[in-house]
MIDRENFI-42740 format. One record per residue (C-alpha): residue number from 1; residue in three letters; x, y, z. Coordinates in steps of 0.001 Angstrom, whole numbers. Layout:
  nr rest       x       y       z
 NUM  ala       X       Y       Z
...
END
This chain:
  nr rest       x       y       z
   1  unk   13964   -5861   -1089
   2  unk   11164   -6101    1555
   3  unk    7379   -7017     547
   4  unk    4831   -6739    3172
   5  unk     802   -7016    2902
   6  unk   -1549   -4458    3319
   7  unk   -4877   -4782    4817
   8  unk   -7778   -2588    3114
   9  unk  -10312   -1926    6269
  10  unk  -13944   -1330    5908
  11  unk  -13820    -539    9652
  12  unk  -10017     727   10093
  13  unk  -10591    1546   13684
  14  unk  -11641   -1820   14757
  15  unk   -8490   -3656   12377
  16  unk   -6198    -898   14155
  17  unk   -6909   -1898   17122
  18  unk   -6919   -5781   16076
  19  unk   -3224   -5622   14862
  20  unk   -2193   -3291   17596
  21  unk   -3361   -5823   19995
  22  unk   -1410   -8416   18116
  23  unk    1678   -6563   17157
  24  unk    1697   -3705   19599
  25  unk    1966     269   18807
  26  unk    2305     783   14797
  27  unk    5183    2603   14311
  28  unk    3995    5009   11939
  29  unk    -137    5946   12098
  30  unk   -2112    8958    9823
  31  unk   -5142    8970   11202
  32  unk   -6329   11625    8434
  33  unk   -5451    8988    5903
  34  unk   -6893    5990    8062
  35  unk   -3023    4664    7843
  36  unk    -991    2553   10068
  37  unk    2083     329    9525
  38  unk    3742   -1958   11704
  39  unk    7468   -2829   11266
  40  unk   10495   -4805   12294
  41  unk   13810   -4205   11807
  42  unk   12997    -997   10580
  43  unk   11103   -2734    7732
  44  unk    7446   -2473    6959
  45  unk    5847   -5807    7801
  46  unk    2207   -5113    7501
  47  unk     469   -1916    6542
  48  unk   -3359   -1489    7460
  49  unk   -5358    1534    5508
  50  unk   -9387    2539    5468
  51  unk  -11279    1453    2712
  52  unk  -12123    5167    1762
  53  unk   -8829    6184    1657
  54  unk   -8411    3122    -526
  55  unk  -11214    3807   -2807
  56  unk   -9782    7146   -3407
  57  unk   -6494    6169   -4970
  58  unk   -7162    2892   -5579
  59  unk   -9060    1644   -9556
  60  unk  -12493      71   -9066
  61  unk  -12605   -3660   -8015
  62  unk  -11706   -4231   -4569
  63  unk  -10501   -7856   -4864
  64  unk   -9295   -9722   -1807
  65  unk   -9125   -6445     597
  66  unk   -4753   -7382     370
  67  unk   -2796   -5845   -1364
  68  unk     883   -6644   -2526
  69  unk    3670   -3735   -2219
  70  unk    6437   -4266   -3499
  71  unk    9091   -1563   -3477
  72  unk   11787    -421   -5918
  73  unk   14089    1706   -7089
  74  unk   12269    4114   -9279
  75  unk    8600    3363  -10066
  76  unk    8466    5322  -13354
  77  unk   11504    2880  -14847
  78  unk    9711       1  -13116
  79  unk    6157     819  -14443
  80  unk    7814    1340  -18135
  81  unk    9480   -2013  -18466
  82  unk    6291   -3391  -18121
  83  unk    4143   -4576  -21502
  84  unk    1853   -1353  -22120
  85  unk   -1421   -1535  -20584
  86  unk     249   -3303  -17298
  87  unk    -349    -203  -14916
  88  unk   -4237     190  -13571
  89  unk   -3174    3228  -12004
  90  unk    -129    5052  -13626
  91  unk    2685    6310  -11435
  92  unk    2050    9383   -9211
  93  unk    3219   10986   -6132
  94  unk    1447   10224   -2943
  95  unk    2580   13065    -873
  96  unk    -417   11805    2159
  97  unk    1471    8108    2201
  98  unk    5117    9749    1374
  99  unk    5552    7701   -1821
 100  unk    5250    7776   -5489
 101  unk    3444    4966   -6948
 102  unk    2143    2585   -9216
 103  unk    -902    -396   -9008
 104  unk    -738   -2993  -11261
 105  unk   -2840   -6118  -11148
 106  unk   -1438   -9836  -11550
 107  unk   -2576  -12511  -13825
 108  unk   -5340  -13505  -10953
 109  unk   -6357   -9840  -10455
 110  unk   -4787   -9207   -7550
 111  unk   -3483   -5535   -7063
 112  unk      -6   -4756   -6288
 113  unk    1624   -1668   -5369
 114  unk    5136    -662   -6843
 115  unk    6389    2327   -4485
 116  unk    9442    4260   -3860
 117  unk    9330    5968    -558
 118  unk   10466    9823    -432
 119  unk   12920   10942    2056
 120  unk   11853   10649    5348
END
């Protein structure tokens, strides 16, 4: 299982260009969704999205501006193994990011993303 960070950008231009100066061309970039993700090994390693695409998924409270993903099997089984009242944003398909997903938020409030990608 792979976890990698996600960085919510206020000015996603500027932070794409920041971490493609650091860790070259992001292999996978939606401009329409303000989306970029960097990987290795054919893993994600760090994900950068715009803070409006962000704020229109996303539950109020922006925290940090990091989020944790974390990705499993099947986010529906995930989401109901969890004590009721766990999700902040129930499980939905995120045809944009090619996912269905969950948020949850830890014990200090930070979000994290459960996912399950589609078929690419």
């Amino acid at each position: 299982m792979a976890l990698h960070a996600r960085v919510v950008a206020d000015d996603f231009p500027a932070t794409l260009r920041f971490y493609t100066d650091l860790l070259g061309t992001p292999e996978r970039l939606v401009p329409e969704f303000e989306y970029a993700s960097f990987d290795q090994g054919g893993e994600t390693v760090l994900a950068i999205l715009g803070r409006a695409a962000a704020d229109a998924v996303l539950p109020a409270g922006r925290g940090g501006g990091v989020l944790l993903v974390l990705p499993v099997p099947d986010v529906d089984a995930t989401v109901a193994g969890l004590p009721a009242g766990s999700a902040v944003l129930p499980p939905a398909d995120r045809p944009g990011w090619g996912v269905r997903s969950a948020y949850l938020r830890d014990p200090e409030g930070n979000l994290v993303e459960v996912q399950t990608w589609a078929a690419r």
